[in-house]
C-alpha positions in Angstrom: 151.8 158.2 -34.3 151.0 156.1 -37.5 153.5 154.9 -40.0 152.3 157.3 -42.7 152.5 160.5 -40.0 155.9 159.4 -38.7 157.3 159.8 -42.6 155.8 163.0 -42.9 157.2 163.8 -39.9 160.7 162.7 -41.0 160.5 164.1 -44.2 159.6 167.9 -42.7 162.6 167.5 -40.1 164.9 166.5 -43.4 163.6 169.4 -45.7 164.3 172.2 -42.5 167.8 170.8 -42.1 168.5 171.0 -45.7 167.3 174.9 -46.0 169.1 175.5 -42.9 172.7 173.7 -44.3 171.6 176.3 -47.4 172.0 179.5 -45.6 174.9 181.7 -46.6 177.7 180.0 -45.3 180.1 182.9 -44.2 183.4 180.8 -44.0 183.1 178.8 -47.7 182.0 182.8 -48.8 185.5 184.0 -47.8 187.7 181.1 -48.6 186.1 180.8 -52.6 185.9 184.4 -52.9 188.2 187.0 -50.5 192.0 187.5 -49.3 192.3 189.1 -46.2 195.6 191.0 -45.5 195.7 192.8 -42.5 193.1 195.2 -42.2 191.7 194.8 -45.8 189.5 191.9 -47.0 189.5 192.0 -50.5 186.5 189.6 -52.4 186.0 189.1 -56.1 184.2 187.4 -58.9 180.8 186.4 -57.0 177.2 187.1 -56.8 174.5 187.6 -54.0 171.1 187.6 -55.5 168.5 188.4 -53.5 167.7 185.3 -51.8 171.3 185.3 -50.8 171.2 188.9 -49.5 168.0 188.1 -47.5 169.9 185.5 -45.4 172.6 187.5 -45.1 170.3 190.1 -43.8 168.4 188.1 -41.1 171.4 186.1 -40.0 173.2 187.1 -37.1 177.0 187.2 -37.7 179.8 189.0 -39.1 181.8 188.5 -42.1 184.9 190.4 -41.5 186.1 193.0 -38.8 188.9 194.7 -41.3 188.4 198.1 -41.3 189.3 198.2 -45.5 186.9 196.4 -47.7 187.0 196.1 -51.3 184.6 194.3 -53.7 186.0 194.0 -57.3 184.0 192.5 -60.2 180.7 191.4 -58.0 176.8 191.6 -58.6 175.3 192.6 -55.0 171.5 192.9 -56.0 170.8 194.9 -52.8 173.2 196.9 -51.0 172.2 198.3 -47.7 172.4 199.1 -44.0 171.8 195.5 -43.3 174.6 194.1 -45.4 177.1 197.1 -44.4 176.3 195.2 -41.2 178.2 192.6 -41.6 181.1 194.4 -42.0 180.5 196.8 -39.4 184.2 197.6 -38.6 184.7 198.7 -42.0 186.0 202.7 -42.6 186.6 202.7 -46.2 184.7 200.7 -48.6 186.0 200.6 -52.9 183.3 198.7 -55.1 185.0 197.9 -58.3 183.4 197.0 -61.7 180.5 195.9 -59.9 176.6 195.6 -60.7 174.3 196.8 -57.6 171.2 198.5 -56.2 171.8 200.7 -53.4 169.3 200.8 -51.1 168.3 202.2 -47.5 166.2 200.4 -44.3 164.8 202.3 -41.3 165.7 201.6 -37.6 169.3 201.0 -38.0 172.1 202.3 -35.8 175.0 204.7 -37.8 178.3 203.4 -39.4 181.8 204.3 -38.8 182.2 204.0 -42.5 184.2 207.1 -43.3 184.9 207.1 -47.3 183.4 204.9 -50.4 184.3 204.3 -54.1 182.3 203.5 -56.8 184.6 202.8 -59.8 183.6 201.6 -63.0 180.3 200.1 -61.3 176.8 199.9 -63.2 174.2 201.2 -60.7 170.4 199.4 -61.2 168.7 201.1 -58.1 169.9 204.2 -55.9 167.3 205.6 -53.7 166.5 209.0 -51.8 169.2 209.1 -48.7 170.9 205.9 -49.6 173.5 206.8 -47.7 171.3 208.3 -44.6 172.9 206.2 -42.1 176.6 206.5 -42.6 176.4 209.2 -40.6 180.8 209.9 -40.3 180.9 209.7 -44.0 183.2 212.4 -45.0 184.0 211.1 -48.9 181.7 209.5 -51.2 183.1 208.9 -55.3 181.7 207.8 -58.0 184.6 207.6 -61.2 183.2 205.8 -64.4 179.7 205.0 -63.0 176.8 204.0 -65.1 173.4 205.6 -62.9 169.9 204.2 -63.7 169.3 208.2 -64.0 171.3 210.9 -65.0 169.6 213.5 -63.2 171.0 212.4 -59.0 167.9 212.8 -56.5 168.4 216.0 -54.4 168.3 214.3 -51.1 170.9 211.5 -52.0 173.5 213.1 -49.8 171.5 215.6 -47.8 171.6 213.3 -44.4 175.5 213.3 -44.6 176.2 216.7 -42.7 179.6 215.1 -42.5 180.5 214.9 -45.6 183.7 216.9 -46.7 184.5 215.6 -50.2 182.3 214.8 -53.4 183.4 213.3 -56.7 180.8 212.8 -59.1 183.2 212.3 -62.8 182.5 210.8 -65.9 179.1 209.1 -65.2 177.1 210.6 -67.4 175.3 213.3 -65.5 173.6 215.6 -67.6 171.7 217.8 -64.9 171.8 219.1 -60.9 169.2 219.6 -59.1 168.9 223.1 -58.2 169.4 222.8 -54.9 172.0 219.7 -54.8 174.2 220.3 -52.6 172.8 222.8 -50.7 172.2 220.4 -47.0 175.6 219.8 -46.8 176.7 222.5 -45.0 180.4 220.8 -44.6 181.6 220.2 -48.2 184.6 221.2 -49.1 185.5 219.6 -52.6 183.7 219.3 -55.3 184.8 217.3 -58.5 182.5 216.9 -61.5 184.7 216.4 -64.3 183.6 214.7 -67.7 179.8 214.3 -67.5 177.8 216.6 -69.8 175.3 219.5 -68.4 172.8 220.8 -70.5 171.8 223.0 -67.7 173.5 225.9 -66.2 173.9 225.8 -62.0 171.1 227.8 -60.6 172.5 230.0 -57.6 170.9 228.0 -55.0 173.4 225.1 -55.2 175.3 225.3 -52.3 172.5 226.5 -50.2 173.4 226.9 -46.5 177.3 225.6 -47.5 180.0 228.2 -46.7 183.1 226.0 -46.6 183.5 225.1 -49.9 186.8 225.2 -51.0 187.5 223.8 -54.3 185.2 223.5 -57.2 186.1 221.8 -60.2 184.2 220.8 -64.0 186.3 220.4 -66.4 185.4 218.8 -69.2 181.1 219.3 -68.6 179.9 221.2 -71.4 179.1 223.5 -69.1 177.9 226.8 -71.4 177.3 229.9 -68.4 178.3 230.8 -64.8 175.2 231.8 -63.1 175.8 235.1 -60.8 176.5 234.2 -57.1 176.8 230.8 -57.9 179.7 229.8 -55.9 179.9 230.5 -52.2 182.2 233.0 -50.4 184.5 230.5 -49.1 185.8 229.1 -52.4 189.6 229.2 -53.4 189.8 227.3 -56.3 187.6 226.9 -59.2 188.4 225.1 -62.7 185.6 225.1 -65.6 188.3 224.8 -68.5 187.5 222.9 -71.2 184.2 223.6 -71.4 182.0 225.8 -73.5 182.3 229.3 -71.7 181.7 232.8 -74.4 181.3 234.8 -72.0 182.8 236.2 -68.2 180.6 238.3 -67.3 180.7 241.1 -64.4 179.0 239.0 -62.0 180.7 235.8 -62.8 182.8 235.7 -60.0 181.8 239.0 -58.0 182.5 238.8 -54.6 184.7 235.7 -54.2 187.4 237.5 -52.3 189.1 234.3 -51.4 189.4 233.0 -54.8 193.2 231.8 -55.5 193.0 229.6 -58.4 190.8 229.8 -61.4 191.0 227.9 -64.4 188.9 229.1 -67.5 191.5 227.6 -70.1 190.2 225.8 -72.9 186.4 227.5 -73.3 185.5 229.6 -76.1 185.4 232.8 -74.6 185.6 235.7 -76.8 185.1 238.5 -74.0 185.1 239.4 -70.4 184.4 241.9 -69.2 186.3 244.8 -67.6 185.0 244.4 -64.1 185.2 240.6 -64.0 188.4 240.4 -61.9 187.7 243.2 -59.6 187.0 241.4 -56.1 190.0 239.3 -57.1 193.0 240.9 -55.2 193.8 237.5 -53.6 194.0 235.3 -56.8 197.6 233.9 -57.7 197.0 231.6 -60.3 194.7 232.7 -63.8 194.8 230.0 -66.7 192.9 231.8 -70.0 194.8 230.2 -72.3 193.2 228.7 -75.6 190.2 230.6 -75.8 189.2 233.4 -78.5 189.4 236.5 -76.8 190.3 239.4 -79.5 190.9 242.1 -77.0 192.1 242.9 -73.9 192.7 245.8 -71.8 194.5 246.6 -68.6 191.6 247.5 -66.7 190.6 243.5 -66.6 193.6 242.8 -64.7 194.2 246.0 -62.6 193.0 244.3 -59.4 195.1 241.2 -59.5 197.8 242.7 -57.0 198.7 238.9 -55.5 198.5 237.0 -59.2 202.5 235.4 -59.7 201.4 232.7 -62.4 199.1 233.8 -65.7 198.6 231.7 -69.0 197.0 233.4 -72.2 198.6 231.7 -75.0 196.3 230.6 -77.6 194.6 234.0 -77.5 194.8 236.7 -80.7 194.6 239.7 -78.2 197.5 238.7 -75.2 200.2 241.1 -74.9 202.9 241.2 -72.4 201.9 244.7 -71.1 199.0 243.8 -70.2 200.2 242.1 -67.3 203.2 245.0 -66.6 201.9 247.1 -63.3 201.6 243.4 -61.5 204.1 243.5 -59.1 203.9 240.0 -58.1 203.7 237.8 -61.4 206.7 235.2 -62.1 205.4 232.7 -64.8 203.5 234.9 -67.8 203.1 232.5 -70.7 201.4 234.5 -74.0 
C-alpha cells in the first residue's frame, strides 16, 4: 500500500467513525431533554428533523420502557410506527404544543398504545390510516389542534375497530366526511365541540356503529339535524349553542334510548308536535334560550320518565305545560 493510499485509507476510517459518534445518541437525548418518574418519561424543548428521525428509525434500541410518555413543546418532523418503536412499552401517549407530521409505514407489528393527546399541537402532515397500526387504541384527542386540512380524511381512524372514544374540539373543522365514522363500529363518545360546520351530517355517519352513546357539538355552528342521523344506541346528545330553527318530526325519531338532550342556546323558534314522541325514556331536556313563541302540551305528552326540564329564555314556556309529568323535580321557566 502506497503512502498516498494509506492516507486515503485513514481518512475514510476517520470520516465513518465520525458519522457513526453522530448517530442519535439515546442517553445525552434523555439526560438534555426528559425526566423520567416512574412510569412516565416526560421530554421537552427539542427537535428531531428528519435526518435525526431516520437514525432513530434504522437504529436498533429503545429509548424508554415507561408505559406514560409525554412530549411538551417539541418539533418531531415525522411521527410514525418506527419512532412509536422506540417507546414500545408506551399505553398513553400526550403531545403538547408540539409541531409534527404524522405518518404511517407498512410491515410493522401492532402497538399496545391505548389512548393519545394532541393538545395545542400544529399538525404539517396527517395521512390516510395514520393511526392503522395501533391496533388497542381505544381514545384518540385532538383539543386546540391546528390540521394542514380542515376537512379529516375518511379513513383516518377507520383501521381502529377498537376505538371507544373520539374528541375532535376546537381545531378548526369545518366539514365530515359523510361517512366518517361509519368503520368504527365500537365508538362510544363523540366530542366535537367548537369547530365550525358549514355542512349538515349526512345520515350515513355512523355507518355500521350501534354503540354509540354520547354525542356532543356544542358550539359548531351546526344549522340542521339530518333524519336518522344518530344511531339507535345513543343516550346523550348536546347541539346547544349552535344555530338550530327548527326540530323537526324526524329529528330524533326513533332514539328510544335517548336520556339526555341538550338543544339550549340555538335559535329555534318551533318544534314540532311529534318531535318528542319516541322519547319516553328521556330524563333530562335543556330548551332554554332559544325563541320558541309557542308551545303546546302535545310536544311533551310522551316524556313519562323526564325529572329535569329547562325553558327559560323562551316567550312561550309555561308551567302547565309540563303538569301531567309525573316524574319532573327541577322545572326552570
Amino acid at each position: 500500500m502506497t503512502y498516498h493510499t494509506q492516507k486515503m485509507f485513514i481518512a475514510t476510517i476517520v470520516v465513518l467513525l465520525a458519522t457513526i459518534s453522530e448517530g442519535f445518541q439515546v442517553q445525552q437525548f434523555l439526560s438534555n431533554y426528559c425526566v423520567e418518574d416512574s412510569s412516565r418519561l416526560t421530554c421537552s424543548d427539542f427537535e428531531l428533523n428528519s435526518n435525526e428521525i431516520a437514525e432513530i428509525q434504522t437504529e436498533d434500541f429503545e429509548i424508554s420502557n415507561c408505559s406514560i410518555i409525554i412530549f411538551k413543546k417539541c418539533k418531531i418532523s415525522m411521527f410514525n410506527e418506527h419512532f412509536m418503536n422506540k417507546f414500545k412499552s408506551a399505553r398513553y401517549v400526550k403531545f403538547e404544543s408540539c409541531e409534527l407530521d404524522l405518518a404511517t409505514v407498512d410491515n410493522i407489528n401492532s402497538f399496545p398504545l391505548t389512548s393519545v393527546i394532541f393538545q395545542n399541537c400544529v399538525i404539517g402532515e396527517i395521512m390516510d390510516f395514520a393511526f392503522r397500526n395501533y391496533k388497542e387504541l381505544s381514545s384518540v384527542t385532538f383539543i386546540g389542534v391546528v390540521f394542514p386540512n380542515p376537512i379529516l380524511s375518511q379513513h383516518l381512524f377507520q383501521k381502529n375497530e377498537k376505538l371507544t372514544k373520539l374528541v375532535l374540539v376546537y381545531s378548526g373543522l369545518t366539514e365530515i366526511h359523510d361517512d366518517m365514522f361509519s368503520e368504527i363500529v365500537n365508538l362510544d363518545y363523540l366530542l366535537l365541540n367548537g369547530n365550525s360546520f358549514t355542512c349538515p351530517f349526512k345520515n350515513t355517519l355512523f355507518g355500521r356503529n350501534t354503540k354509540l352513546r354520547t354525542f356532543i357539538a356544542s358550539d359548531a355552528e351546526i344549522k340542521l339535524i339530518e333524519p336518522n342521523l344518530f344511531p339507535r344506541s345513543i343516550q346523550n346528545i348536546d347541539l346547544s349553542l349552535n344555530q338550530l330553527e327548527t326540530v323537526s318530526e324526524d329529528s330524533f325519531k326513533g332514539l328510544l334510548a335517548l336520556k339526555t338532550l341538550d338543544i339550549g342556546g340555538n335559535n329555534i323558534e318551533s318544534i314540532n308536535e311529534k318531535a318528542f314522541n319516541d322519547q319516553q325514556n328521556l330524563q333530562v331536556l335543556h330548551l332554554e334560550y332559544n325563541e320558541v313563541e309557542m308551545f303546546s302540551k302535545r310536544q311533551f305528552q310522551n316524556l313519562i320518565s323526564l325529572q329535569y326540564v329547562n325553558v327559560i329564555g323562551n316567550i312561550g314556556a309555561e308551567e302547565s305545560l309540563f303538569e301531567d309529568l309525573p316524574n319532573i323535580k327541577e322545572l326552570y321557566i
